[in-house]
C-alpha positions as protocol buffer text, in pm:
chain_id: "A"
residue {
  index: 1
  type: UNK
  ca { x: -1968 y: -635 z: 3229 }
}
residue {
  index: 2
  type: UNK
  ca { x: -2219 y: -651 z: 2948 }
}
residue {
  index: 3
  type: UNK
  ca { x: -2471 y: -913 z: 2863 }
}
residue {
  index: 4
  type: UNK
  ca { x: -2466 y: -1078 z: 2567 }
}
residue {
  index: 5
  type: UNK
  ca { x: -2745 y: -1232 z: 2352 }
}
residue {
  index: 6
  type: UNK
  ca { x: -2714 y: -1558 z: 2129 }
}
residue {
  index: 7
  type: UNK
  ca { x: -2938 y: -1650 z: 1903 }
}
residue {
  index: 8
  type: UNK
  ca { x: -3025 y: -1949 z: 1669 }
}
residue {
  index: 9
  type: UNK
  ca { x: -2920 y: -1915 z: 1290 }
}
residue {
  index: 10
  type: UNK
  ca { x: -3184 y: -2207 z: 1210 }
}
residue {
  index: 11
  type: UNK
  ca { x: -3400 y: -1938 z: 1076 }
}
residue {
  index: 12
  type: UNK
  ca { x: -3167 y: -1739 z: 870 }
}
residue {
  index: 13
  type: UNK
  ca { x: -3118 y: -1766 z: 487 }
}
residue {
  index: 14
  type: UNK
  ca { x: -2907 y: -1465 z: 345 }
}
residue {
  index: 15
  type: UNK
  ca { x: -2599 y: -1294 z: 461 }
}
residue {
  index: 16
  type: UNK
  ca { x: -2560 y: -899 z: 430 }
}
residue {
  index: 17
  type: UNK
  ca { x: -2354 y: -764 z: 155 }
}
residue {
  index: 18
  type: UNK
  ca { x: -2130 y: -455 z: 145 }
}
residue {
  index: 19
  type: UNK
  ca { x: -2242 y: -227 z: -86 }
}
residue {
  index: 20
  type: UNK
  ca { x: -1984 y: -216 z: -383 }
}
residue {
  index: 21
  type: UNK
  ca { x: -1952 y: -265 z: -720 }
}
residue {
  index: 22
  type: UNK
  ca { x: -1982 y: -667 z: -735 }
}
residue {
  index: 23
  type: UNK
  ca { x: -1707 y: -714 z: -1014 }
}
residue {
  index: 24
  type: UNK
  ca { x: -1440 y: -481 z: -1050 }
}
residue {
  index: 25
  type: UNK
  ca { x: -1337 y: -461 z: -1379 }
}
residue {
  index: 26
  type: UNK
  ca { x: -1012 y: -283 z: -1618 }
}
residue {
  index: 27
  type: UNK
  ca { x: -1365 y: -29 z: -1675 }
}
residue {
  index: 28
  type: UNK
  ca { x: -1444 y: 15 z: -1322 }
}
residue {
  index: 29
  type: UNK
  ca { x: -1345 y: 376 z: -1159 }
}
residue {
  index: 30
  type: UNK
  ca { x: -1036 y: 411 z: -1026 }
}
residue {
  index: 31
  type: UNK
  ca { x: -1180 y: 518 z: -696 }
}
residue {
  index: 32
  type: UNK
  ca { x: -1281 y: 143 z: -641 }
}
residue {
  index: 33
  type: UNK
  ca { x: -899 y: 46 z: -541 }
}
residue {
  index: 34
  type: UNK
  ca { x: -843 y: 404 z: -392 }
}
residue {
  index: 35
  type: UNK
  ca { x: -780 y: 400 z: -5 }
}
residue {
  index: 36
  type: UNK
  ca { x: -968 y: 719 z: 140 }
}
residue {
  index: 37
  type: UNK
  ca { x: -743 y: 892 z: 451 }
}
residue {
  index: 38
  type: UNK
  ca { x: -1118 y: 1052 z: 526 }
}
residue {
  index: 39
  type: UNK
  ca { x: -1254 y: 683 z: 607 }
}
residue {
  index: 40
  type: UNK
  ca { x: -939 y: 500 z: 657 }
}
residue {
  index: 41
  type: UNK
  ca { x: -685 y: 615 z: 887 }
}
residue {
  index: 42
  type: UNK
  ca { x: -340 y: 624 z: 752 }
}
residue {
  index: 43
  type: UNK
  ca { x: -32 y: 342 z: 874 }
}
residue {
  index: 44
  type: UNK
  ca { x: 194 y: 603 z: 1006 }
}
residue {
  index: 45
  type: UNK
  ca { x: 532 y: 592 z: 1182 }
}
residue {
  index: 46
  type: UNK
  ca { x: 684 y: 869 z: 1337 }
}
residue {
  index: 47
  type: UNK
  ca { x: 1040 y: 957 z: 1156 }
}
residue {
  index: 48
  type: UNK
  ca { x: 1252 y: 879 z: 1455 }
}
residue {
  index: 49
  type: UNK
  ca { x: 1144 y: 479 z: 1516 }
}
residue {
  index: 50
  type: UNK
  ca { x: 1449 y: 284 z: 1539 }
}
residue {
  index: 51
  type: UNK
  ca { x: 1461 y: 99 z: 1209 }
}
residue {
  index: 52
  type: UNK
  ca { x: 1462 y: -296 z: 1347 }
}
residue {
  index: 53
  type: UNK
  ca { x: 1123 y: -243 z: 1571 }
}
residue {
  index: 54
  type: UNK
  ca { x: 987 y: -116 z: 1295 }
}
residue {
  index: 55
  type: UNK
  ca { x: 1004 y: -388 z: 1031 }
}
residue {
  index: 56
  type: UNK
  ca { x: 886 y: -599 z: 1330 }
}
residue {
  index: 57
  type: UNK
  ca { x: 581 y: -370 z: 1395 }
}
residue {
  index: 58
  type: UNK
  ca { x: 474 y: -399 z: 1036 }
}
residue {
  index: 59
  type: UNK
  ca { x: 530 y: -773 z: 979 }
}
residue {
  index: 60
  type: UNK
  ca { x: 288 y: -788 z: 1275 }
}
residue {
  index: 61
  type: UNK
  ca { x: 33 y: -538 z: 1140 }
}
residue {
  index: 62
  type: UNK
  ca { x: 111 y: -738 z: 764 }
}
residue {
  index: 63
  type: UNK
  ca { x: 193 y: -417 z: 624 }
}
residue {
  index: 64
  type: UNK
  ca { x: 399 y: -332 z: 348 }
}
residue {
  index: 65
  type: UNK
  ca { x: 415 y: 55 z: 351 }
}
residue {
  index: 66
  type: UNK
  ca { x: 384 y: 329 z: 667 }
}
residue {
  index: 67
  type: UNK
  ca { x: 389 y: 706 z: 561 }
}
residue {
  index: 68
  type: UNK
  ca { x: 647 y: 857 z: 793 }
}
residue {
  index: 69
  type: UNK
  ca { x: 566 y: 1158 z: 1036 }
}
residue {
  index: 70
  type: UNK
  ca { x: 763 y: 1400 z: 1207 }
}
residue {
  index: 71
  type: UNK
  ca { x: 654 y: 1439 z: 1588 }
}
residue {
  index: 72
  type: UNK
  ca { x: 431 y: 1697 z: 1461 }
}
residue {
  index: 73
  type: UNK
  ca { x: 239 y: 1471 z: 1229 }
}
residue {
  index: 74
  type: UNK
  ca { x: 358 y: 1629 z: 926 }
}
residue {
  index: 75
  type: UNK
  ca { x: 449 y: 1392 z: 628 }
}
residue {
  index: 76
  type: UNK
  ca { x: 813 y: 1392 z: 560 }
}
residue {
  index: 77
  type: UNK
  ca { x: 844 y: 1026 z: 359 }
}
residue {
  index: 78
  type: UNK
  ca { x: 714 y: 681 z: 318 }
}
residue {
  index: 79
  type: UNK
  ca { x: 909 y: 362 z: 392 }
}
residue {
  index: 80
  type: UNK
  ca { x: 837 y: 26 z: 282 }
}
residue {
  index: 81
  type: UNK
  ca { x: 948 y: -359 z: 377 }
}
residue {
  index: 82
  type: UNK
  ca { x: 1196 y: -307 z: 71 }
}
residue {
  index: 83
  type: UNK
  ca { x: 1340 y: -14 z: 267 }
}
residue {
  index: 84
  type: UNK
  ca { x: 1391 y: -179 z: 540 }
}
residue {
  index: 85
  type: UNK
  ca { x: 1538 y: -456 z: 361 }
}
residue {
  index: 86
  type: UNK
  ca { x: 1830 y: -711 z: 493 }
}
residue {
  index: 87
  type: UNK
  ca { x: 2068 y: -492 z: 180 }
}
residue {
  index: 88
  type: UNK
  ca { x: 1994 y: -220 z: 304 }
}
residue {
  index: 89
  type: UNK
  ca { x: 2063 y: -252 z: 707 }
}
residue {
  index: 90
  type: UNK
  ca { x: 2413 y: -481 z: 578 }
}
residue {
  index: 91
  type: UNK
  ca { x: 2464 y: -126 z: 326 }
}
residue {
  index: 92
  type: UNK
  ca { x: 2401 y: 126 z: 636 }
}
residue {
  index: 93
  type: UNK
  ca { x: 2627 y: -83 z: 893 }
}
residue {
  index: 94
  type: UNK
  ca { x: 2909 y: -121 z: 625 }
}
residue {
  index: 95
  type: UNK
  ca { x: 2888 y: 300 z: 639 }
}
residue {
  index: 96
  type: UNK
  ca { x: 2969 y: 261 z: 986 }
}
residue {
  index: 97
  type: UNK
  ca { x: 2649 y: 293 z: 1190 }
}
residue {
  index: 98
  type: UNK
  ca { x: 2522 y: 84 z: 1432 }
}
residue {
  index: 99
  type: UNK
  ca { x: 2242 y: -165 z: 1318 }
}
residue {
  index: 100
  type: UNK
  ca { x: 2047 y: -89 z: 1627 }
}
residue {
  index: 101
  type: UNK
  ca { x: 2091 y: 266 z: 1601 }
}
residue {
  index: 102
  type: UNK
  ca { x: 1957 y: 274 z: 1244 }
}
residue {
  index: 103
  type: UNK
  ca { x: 1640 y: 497 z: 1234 }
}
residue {
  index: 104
  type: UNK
  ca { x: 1288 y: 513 z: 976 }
}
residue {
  index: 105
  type: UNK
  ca { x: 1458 y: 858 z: 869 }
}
residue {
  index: 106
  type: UNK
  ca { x: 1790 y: 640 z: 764 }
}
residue {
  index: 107
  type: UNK
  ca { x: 1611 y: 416 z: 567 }
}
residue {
  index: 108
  type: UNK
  ca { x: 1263 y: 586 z: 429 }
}
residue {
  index: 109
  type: UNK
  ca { x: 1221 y: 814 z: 72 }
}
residue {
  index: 110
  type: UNK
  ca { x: 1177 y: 1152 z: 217 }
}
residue {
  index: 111
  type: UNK
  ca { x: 879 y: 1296 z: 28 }
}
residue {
  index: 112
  type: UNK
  ca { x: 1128 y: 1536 z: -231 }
}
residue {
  index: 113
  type: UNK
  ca { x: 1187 y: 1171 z: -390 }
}
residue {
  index: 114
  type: UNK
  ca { x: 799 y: 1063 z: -384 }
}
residue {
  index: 115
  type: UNK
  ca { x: 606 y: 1097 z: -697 }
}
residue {
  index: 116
  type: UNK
  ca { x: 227 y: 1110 z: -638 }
}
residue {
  index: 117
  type: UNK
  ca { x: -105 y: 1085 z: -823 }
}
residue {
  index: 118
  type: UNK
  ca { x: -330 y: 1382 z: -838 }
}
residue {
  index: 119
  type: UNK
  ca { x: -687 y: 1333 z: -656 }
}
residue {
  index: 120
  type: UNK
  ca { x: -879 y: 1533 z: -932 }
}
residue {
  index: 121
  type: UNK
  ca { x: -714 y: 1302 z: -1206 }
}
residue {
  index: 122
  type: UNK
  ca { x: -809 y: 942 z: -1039 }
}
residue {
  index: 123
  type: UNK
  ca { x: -1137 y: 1041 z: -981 }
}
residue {
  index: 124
  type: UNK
  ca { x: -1164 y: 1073 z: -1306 }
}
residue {
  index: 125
  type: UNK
  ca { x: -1008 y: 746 z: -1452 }
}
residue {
  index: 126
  type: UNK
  ca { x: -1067 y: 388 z: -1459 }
}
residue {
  index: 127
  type: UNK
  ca { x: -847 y: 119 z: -1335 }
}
residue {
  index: 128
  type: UNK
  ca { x: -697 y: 23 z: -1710 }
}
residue {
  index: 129
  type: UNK
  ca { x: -599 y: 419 z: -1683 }
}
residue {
  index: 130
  type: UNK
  ca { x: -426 y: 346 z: -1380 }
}
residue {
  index: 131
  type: UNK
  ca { x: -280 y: 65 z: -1498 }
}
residue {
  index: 132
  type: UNK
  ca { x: -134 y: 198 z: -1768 }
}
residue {
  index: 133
  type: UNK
  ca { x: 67 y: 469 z: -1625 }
}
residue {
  index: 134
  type: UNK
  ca { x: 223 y: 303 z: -1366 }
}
residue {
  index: 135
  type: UNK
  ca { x: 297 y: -14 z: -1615 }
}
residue {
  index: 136
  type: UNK
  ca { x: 691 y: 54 z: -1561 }
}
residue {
  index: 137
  type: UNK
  ca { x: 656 y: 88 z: -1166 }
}
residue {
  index: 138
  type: UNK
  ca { x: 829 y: -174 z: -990 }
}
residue {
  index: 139
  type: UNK
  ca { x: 641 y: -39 z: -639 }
}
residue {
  index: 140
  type: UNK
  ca { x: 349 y: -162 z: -448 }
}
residue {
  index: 141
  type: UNK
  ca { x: 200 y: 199 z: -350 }
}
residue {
  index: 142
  type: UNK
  ca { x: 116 y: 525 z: -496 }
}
residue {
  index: 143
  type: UNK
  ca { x: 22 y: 797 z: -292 }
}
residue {
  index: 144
  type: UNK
  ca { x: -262 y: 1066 z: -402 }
}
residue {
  index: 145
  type: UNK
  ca { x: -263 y: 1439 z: -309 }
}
residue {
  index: 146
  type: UNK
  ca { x: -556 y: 1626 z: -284 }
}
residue {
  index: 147
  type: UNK
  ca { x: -415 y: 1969 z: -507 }
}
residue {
  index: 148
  type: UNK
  ca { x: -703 y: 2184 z: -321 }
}
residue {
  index: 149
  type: UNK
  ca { x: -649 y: 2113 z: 24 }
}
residue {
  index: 150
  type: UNK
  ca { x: -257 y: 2038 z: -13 }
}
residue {
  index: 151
  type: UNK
  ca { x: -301 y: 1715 z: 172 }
}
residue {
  index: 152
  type: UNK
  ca { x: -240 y: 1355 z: 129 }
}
residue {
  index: 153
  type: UNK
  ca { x: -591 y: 1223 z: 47 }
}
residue {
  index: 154
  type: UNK
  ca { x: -471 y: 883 z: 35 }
}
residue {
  index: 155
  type: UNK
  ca { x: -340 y: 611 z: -138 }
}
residue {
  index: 156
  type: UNK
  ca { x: -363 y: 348 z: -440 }
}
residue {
  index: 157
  type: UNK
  ca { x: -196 y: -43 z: -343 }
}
residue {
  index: 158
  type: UNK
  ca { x: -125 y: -275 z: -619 }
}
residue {
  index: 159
  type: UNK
  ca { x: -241 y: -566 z: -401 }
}
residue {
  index: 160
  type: UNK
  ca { x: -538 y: -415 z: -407 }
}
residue {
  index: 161
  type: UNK
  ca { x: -618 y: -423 z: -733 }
}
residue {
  index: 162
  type: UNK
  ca { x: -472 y: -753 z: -788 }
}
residue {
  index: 163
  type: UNK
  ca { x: -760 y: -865 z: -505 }
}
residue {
  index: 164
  type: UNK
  ca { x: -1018 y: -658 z: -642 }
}
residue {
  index: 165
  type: UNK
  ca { x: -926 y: -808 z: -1046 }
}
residue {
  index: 166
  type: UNK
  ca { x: -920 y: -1157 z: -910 }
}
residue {
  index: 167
  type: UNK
  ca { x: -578 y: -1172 z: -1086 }
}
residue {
  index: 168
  type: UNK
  ca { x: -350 y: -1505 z: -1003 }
}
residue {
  index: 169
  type: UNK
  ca { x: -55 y: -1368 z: -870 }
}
residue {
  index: 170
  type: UNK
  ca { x: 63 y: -1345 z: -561 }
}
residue {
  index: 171
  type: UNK
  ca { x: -72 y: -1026 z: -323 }
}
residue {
  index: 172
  type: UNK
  ca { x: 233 y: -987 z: -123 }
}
residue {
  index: 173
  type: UNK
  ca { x: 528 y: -939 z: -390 }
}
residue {
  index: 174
  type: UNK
  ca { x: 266 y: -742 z: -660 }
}
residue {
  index: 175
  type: UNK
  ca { x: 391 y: -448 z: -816 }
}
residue {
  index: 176
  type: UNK
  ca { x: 219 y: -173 z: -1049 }
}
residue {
  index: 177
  type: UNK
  ca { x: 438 y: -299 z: -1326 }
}
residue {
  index: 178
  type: UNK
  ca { x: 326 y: -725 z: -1245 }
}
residue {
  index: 179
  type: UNK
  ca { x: -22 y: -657 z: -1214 }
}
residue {
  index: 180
  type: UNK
  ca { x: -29 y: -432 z: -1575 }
}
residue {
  index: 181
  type: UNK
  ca { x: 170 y: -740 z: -1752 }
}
residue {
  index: 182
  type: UNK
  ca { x: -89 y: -1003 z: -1626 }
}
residue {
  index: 183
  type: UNK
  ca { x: -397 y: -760 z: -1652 }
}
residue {
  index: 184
  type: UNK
  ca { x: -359 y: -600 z: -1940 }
}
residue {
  index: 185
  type: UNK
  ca { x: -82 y: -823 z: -2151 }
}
residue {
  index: 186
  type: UNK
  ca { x: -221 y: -1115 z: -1999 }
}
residue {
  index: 187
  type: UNK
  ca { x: 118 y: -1261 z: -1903 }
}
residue {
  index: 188
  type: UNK
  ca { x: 128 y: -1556 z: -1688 }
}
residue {
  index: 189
  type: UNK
  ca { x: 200 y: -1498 z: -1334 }
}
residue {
  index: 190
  type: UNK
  ca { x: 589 y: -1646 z: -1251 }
}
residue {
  index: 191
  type: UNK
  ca { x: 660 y: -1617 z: -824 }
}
residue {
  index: 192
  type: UNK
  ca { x: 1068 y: -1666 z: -947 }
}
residue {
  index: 193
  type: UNK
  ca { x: 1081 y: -1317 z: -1087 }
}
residue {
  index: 194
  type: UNK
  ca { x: 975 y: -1102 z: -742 }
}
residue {
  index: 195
  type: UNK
  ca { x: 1248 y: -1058 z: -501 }
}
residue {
  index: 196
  type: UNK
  ca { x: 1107 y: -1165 z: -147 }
}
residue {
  index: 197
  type: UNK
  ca { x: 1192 y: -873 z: 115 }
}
């Protein structure tokens, strides 16, 4: 076991900042609410999680979005807490299938039905940019391909830039389209319009 050393904070005066951009703005670059796969590692789930553990698993981790693997690590989807909904278990079981038998692959958007944003094109756009074409998107998360390397480079969450904007609505329940209407139509934030998952 290691030793550790205390010390008194009597002495100290000033705290030590990130380095960022101190107010994100509508102007700042997109790339300020970007989440890098080279410096963040992605939420993953592997394809064939039973369906239940997993909204557990990410209600632990306070997640809202995994991108789904195959065994070999290859990205076949994305799944989100509105996936995995109460609907859409009571939908699946009304099929015939067993609620406990339910898998990620049952529930997620296989990637054939997952629009994403090009890397090249963010980099070069501000947040207003961004805004603006996803102003009819009632989802929390884009993802971003890199076109060079064929890869997903990572992704862009509206909570994000509801944080980084300071805006008054609520993180949890933001969407693209929520965060454009108070942002950039400077509607009032109302909590009775977002379905809770």
């Amino acid at each position: 076991m290691k030793t550790l050393t205390y010390v008194s904070t009597k002495e100290v005066n000033t705290l030590t900042w990130p380095v960022t951009i101190e107010n994100t703005t509508l102007y700042s670059p997109a790339l300020c609410v970007f989440t890098d796969f080279k410096t963040s590692a992605p939420r993953v789930i592997e394809s064939n999680t039973r369906a239940d553990e997993l909204v557990r698993l990410m209600r632990k981790e306070h997640v809202r979005m995994k991108v789904v693997v195959d065994a070999k690590n290859n990205f076949v989807g994305v799944i989100s807490l509105d996936d995995l909904s109460e609907d859409a278990f009571i939908k699946h079981v009304a099929k015939g299938y067993a609620r406990a038998e339910l898998l990620v692959a049952d529930l997620m958007k296989s990637k054939d039905k997952v629009l994403a944003l090009s890397y090249a094109s963010l980099k070069n756009s501000d947040i207003e940019s961004l805004l603006y074409s996803q102003r009819e998107t009632e989802g929390q998360h884009l993802l971003v391909i890199d076109e060079e390397t064929k890869t997903i480079r990572g992704l862009v969450s509206a909570s994000d830039i509801a944080r980084q904007l300071r805006l008054d609505i609520d993180v949890a329940f933001s969407s693209f389209k929520n965060i454009y209407k108070i942002a950039l139509l400077g509607e009032k934030y109302n909590s009775k319009k977002l379905r809770v998952a």
